[in-house]
C-alpha positions in Angstrom: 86.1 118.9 90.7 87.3 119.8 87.0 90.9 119.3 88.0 90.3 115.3 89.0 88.2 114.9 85.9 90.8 115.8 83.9 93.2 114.0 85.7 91.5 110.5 85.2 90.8 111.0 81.7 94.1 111.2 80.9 94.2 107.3 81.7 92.5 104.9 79.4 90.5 101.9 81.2 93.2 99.4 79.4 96.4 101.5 81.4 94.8 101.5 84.6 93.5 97.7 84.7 97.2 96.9 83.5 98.3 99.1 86.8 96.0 97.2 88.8 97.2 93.6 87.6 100.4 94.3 88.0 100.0 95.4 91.4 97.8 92.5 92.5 100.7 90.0 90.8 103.6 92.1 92.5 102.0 91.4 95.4 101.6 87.9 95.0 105.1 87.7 94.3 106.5 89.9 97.5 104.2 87.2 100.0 106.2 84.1 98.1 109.7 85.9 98.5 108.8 86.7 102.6 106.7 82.9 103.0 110.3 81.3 101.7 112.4 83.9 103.6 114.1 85.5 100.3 113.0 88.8 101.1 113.2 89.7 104.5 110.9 92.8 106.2 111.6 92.8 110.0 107.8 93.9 110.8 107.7 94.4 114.3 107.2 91.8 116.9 107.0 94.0 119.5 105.3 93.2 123.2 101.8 94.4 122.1 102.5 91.2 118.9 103.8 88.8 121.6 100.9 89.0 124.1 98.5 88.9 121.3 100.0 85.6 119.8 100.6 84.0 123.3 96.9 84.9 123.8 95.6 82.8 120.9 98.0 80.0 121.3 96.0 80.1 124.9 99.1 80.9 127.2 97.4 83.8 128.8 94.1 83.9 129.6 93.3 88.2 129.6 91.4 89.6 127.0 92.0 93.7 126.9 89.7 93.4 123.5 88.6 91.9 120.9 91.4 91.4 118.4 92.9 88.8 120.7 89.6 86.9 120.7 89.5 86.7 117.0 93.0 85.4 117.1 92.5 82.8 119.6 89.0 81.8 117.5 91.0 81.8 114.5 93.6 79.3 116.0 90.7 77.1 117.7 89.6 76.0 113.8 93.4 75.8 112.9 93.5 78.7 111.1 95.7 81.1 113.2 99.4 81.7 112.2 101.0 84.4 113.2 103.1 85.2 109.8 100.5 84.8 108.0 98.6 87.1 110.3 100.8 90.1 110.1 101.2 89.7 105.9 97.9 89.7 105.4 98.1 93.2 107.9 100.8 94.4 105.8 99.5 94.2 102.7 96.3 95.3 103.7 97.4 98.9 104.6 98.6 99.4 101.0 95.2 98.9 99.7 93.2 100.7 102.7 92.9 104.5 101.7 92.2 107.2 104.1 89.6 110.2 103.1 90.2 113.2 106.1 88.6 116.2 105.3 87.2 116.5 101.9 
């Protein structure tokens, strides 16, 4: 527990909201290069992606569970797209930390 107390106080609150800003903003930027196609990340796409989107667009009518639901909910108010979709799932998983063990 002493080693991670010394390790954060080696960072003052002005260097680590500066870290934070700057990854919020670089963010920002990467989802405007990908929306206008300047940077291009092949992200899958796979079968599992196409049954799910063909599922919310309402071209099959089999629910294995719930995530297609959502999907086809979301695109029932207008609000589905399917790029928008897997950014927001891609940037996501940079910001989700996992704790195993202790």
């Amino acid at each position: 527990m002493r080693n991670k107390q010394q390790l954060f106080e080696r960072f003052s609150n002005s260097n680590i909201f500066l870290l934070v800003t700057a990854i919020f903003f670089s963010k920002i930027i990467a989802f405007v290069l990908m929306e206008y196609d300047i940077l291009i990340i092949n992200l899958g796409g796979g079968s599992d992606a196409n049954y799910y989107n063909s599922y919310a667009e309402g071209f099959t009518d089999t629910a294995v569970n719930i995530w297609p639901v959502l999907l086809r909910w979301l695109n029932d108010f207008g609000l589905y797209s399917r790029d928008l979709t897997t950014y927001f799932l891609f940037f996501s998983k940079f910001n989700s930390h996992s704790h195993y063990g202790s």
